[in-house]
C-alpha positions in Angstrom: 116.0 161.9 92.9 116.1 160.2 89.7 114.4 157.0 91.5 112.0 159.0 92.7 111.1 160.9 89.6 111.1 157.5 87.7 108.6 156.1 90.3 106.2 159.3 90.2 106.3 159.0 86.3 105.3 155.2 86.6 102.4 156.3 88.9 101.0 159.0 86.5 101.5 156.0 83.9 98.8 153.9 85.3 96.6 156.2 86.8 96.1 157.7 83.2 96.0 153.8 81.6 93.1 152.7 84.1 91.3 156.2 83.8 91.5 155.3 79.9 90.2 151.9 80.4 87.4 153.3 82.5 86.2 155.8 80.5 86.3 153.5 77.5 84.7 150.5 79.4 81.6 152.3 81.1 78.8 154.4 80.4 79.8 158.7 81.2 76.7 158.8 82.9 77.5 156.2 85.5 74.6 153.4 84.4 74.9 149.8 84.9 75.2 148.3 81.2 73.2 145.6 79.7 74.3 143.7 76.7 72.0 141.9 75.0 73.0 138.6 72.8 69.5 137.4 70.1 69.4 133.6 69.2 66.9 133.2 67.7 67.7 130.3 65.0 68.5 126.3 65.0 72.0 126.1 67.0 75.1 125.1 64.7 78.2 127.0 64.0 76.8 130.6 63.3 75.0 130.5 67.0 78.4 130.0 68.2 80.3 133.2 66.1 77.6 135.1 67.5 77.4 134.3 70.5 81.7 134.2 71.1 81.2 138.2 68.8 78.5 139.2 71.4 80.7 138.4 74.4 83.6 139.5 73.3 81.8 143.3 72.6 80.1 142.7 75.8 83.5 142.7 77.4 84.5 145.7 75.3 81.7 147.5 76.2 82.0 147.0 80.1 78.5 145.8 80.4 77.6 144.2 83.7 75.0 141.9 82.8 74.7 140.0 79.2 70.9 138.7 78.3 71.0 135.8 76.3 67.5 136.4 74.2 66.5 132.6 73.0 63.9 131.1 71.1 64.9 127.8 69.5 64.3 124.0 68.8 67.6 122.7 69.4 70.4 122.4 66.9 73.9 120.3 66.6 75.5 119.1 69.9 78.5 120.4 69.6 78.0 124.0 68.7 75.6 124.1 71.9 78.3 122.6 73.7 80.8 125.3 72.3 78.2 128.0 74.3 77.5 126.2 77.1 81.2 126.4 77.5 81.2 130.2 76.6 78.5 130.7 78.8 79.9 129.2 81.8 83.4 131.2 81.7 81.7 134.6 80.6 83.3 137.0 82.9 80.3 138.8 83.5 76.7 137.1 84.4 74.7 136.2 81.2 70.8 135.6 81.8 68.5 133.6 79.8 65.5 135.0 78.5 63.5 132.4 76.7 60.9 133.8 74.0 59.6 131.1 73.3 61.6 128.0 73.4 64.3 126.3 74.2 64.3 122.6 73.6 66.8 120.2 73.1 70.5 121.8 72.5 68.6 125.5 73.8 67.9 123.6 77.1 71.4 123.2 77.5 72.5 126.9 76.2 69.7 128.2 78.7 70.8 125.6 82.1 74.4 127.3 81.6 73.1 131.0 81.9 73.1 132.2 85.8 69.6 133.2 85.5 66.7 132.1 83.6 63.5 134.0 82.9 61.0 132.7 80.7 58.1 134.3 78.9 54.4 132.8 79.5 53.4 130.3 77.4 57.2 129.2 76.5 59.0 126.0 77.2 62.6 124.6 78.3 63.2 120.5 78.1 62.8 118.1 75.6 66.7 117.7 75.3 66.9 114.0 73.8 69.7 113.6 71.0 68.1 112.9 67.7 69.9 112.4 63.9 69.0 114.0 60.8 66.1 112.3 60.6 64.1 113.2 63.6 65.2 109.7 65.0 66.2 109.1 68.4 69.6 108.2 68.9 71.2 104.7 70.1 71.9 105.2 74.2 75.3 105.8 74.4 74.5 109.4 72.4 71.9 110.0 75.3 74.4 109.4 78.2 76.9 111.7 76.5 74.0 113.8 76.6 72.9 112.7 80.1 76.2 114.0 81.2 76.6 117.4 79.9 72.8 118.7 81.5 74.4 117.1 84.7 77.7 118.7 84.8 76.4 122.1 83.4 73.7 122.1 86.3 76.7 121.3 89.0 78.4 124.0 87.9 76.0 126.8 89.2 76.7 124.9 93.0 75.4 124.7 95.9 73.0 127.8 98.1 74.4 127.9 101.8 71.4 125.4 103.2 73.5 122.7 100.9 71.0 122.2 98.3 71.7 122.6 94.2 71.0 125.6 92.6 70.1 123.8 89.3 69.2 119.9 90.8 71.4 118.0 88.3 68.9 115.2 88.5 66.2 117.1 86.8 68.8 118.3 84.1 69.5 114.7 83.2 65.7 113.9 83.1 65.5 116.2 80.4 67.2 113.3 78.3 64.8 110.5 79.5 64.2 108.8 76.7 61.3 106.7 78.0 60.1 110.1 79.5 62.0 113.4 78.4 61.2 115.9 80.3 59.9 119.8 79.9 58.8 122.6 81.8 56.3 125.5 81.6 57.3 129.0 83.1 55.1 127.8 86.0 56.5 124.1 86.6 60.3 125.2 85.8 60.1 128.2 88.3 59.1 125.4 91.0 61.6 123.1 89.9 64.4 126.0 90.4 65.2 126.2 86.5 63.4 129.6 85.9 63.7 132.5 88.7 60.5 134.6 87.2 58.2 134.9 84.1 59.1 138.3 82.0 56.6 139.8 78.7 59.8 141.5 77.3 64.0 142.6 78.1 62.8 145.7 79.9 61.0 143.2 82.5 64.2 140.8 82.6 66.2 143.9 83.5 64.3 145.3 86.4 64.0 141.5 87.9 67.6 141.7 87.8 67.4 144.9 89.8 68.8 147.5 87.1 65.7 149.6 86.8 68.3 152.5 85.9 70.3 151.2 83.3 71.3 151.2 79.7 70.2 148.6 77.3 72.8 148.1 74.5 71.8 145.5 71.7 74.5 143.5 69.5 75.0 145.1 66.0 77.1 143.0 63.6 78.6 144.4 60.8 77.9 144.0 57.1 81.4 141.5 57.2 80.1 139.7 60.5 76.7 138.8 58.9 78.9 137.8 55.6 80.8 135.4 57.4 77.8 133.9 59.5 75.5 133.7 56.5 78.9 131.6 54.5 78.8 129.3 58.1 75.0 128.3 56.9 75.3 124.9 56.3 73.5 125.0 53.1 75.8 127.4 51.7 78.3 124.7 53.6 77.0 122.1 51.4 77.1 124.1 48.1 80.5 124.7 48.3 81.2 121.2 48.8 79.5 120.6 45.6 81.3 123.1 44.2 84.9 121.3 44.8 83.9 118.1 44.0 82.1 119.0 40.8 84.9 121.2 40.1 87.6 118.5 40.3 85.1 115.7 38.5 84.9 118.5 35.0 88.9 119.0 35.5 89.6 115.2 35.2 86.9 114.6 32.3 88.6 118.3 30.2 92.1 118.3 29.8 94.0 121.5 30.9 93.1 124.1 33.5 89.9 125.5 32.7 87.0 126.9 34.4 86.3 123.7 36.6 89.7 124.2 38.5 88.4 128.1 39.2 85.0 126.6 40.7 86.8 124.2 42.4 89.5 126.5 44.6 86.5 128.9 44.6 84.7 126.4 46.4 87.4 125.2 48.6 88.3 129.0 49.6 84.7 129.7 50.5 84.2 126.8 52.4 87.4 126.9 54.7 87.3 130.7 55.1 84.2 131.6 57.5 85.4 128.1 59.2 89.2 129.7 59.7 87.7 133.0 60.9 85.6 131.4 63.5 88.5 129.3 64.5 86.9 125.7 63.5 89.5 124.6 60.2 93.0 124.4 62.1 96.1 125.0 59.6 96.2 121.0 60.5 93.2 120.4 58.6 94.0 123.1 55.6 97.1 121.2 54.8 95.7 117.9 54.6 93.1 118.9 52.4 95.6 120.7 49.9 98.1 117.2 50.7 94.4 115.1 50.2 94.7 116.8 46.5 98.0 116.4 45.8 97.7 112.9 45.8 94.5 112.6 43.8 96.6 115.0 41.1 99.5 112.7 41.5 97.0 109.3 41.4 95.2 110.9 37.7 98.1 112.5 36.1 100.9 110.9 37.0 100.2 106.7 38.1 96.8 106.6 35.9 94.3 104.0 37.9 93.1 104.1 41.0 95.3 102.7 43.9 96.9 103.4 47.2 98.1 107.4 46.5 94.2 108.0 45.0 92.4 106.3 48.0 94.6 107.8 50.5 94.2 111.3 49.0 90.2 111.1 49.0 90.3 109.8 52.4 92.9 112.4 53.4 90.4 115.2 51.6 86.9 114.6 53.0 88.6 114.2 56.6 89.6 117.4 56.1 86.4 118.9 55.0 84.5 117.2 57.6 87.0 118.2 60.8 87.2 121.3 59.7 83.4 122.0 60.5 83.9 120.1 64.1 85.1 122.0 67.3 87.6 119.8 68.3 87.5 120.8 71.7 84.1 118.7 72.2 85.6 115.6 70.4 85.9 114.5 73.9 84.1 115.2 77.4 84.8 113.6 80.4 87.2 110.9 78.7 84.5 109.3 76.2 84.7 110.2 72.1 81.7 112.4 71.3 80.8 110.6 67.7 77.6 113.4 67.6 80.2 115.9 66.8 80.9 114.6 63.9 78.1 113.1 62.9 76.4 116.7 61.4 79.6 117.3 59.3 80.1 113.9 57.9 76.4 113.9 56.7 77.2 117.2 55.2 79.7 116.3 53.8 78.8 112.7 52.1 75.7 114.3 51.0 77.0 117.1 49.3 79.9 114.8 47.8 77.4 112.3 46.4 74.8 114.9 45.2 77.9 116.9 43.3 79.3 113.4 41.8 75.6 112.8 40.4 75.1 116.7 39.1 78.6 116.3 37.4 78.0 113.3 35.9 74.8 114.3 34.4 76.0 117.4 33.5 78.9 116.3 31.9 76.2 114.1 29.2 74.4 117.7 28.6 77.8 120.2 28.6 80.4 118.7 26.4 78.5 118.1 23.4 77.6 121.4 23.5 80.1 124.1 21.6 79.4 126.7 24.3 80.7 124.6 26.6 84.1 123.8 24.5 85.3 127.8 25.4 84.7 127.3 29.1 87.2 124.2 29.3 89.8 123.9 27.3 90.6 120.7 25.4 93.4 118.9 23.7 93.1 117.8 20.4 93.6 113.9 19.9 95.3 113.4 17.1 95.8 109.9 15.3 99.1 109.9 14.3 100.5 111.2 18.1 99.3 107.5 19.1 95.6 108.1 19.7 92.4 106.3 18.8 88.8 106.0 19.6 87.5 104.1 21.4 84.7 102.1 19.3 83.5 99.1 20.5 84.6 97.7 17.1 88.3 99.0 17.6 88.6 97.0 21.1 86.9 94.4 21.1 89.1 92.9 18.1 92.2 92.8 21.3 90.2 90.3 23.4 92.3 87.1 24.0 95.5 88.4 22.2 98.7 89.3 23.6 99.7 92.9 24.0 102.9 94.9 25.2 102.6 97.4 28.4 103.2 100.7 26.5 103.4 102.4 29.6 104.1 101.2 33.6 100.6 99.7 34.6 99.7 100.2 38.2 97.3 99.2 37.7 96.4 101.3 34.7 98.3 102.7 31.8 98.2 101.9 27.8 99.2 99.3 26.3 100.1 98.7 22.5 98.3 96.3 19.6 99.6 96.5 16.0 101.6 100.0 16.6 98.2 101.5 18.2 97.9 102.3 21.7 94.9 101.7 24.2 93.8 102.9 27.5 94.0 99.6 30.0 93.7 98.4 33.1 95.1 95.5 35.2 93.1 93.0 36.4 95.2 91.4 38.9 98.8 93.1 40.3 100.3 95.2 37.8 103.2 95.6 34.9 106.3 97.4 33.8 106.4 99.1 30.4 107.6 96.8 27.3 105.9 93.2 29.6 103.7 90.8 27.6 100.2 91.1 28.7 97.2 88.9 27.4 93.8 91.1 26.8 90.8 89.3 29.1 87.9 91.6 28.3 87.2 94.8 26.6 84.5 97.2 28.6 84.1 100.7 28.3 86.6 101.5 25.7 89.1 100.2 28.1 91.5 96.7 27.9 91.6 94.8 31.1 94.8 93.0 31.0 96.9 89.7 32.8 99.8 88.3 32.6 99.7 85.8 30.0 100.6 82.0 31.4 103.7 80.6 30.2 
């Protein structure tokens, strides 16, 4: 009896969980449900986040057919690959509705849908890989290229009579180089890319066959839009700015001031939207914040610039630039996909050199200024704690005498002339602190030292 009861209970269980699920998954009044998805930008990481958000509500919502409503140029590689990907393992059918292009990187968002419809006078093709420039890339980029519009066509099969449903030979002509290829609503309908011409969503939805149904558009909220506005990479590149900037005023001032604020401002804001949408791995977080370390441990605690200061810059811009890369596209179909990182890394250099030149120039116009002295705070140098200036007069008296290491120099450190101290550098190898060192040259208001011949 108790078996029994225990079974019953367990039957009332899930008939009330998949009522639930039912009610919450489908319209009350019994309508088919169609989600609709807009892209209507360049493609980069932002299309992606909207595109996974749309889905995902899709899902939510129990809709039966998503419409993909498209109308751009192209974009980076990888975040098209990213939907293409999304597109082909949607658990529903997503249709394209291209209003009014989609060339290059939209070609291949648009060959991954199940359906296309295209509205007259608009365009699919044109798919060849170009670099920031508008260039056309070397060959190898093109046959990586080749072979996505290939294996995304394949992937829609074969109809009954044995022919493809999306010939992948026409997909890869899209990449021609010495011809790319695009279609008109007309020409694309013939070649089997486009199943009808549609004037607006309503029309997409009754070629579908849902001329009863309900028409739900995606709505993000005011956080959603946040995080795909901070995924921009313009604002991207200003917060790269930001941290290098930031750590350039921190090594010129002494102290934690307002530099080191703009710089983990920075660094926060640029890792955050990029966590969220599941690009920065904890991987790449910690070898940033390790990338740092060792530049702190390079300035403050071995003065110069050797193996812990390269390794740490190298360390920190790898970071910054895998952390905008899906890493799932690194490869496809065993060969390294260099366009994937080929966005980031120009982000990325760009924005570093750019903040290295604003820095430096605004260092010239800030520290002279006394407004600028309560922003950063600054340690008084005083002469009789060991500190000088650094006329030329002052250094250029050393040249060709012998000094003694004050500190370890490895390479750089101080060294000491007459009971006063100077900064100085190695030229060749490097020294322990109380070693005999002969002066070779005096630039900058820095010694450059070697070790004297005996």
């Amino acid at each position: 009896m108790k078996k029994l009861l225990v079974t019953l209970s367990a039957v009332v269980a899930f008939n009330c969980y998949f009522s639930a699920v039912s009610a919450f998954s489908r319209p009350q009044d019994g309508k088919d449900t169609v989600y609709v998805i807009e892209i209507r930008q360049n493609i980069d990481n932002s299309s992606v986040r909207k595109l996974s958000l749309g889905l995902e509500d899709a899902g939510k919502a129990g809709a039966d057919y998503v419409i993909l409503h498209l109308d751009t140029y192209g974009g980076a590689v990888d975040a098209a690959d990213s939907m293409r990907k999304a597109i082909l393992y949607a658990p529903v059918p997503v249709v394209a509705y291209i209003d009014l292009q989609a060339a290059s990187a939209g070609a291949l968002i648009s060959i991954a849908c199940d359906s296309i419809y295209m509205r007259p006078g608009a365009s699919i093709g044109a798919a060849t890989v170009v670099n920031q420039n508008g260039e056309v890339m070397p060959d190898k980029y093109q046959s990586f290229m080749r072979g996505m519009m290939r294996a995304t066509a394949e992937a829609h099969g074969r109809r009954p009579d044995g022919t493809w449903f999306r010939d992948p030979a026409i997909a890869e002509k899209m990449v021609d180089t010495a011809g790319v290829l695009s279609f008109t609503p007309d020409e694309a309908i013939a070649a089997g890319y486009c199943e009808g011409k549609a004037e607006s969503i309503d029309e997409v939805v009754e070629h579908i066959g849902l001329k009863d149904s309900t028409v739900i558009k995606q709505e993000l909220s005011a956080l959603e839009r946040f995080v795909l506005l901070m995924m921009s990479p313009v604002l991207q590149g200003i917060f790269l700015m930001m941290i290098v900037g930031g750590i350039y005023f921190e090594v010129q001032s002494p102290g934690l001031g307002l530099p080191s604020v703009i710089a983990v401002l920075g660094a926060v804001l640029y890792f955050s939207p990029l966590y969220i949408h599941g690009l920065a791995m904890n991987w790449e977080i910690v070898m940033f914040i390790v990338g740092l370390i060792l530049l702190g441990v390079e300035i403050f605690v071995t003065p110069g610039f050797g193996v812990a200061g390269i390794t740490g810059a190298v360390l920190a811009l790898a970071a910054l630039v895998f952390a905008m890369v899906d890493n799932d596209v690194l490869y496809f179909e065993g060969h390294l996909n260099l366009e994937a990182i080929l966005t980031p890394c120009a982000v990325v250099l760009v924005s570093t050199v750019l903040a290295l030149i604003l820095s430096i120039w605004g260092a010239s116009r800030l520290y002279p200024s006394r407004r600028f002295s309560y922003i950063a705070q600054k340690t008084e140098l005083r002469g009789d704690e060991g500190w000088v200036g650094v006329e030329t007069s002052s250094i250029s008296r050393c040249v060709g005498k012998e000094v003694t290491a004050a500190t370890a120099m490895c390479p750089s450190g101080k060294v000491e002339l007459d009971g006063i101290q100077y900064e100085a550098t190695m030229e060749f190898g490097s020294a322990d602190a109380g070693d005999r060192l002969k002066v070779i040259r005096a630039e900058g208001g820095r010694l450059y030292c070697v070790r004297p011949l005996r």
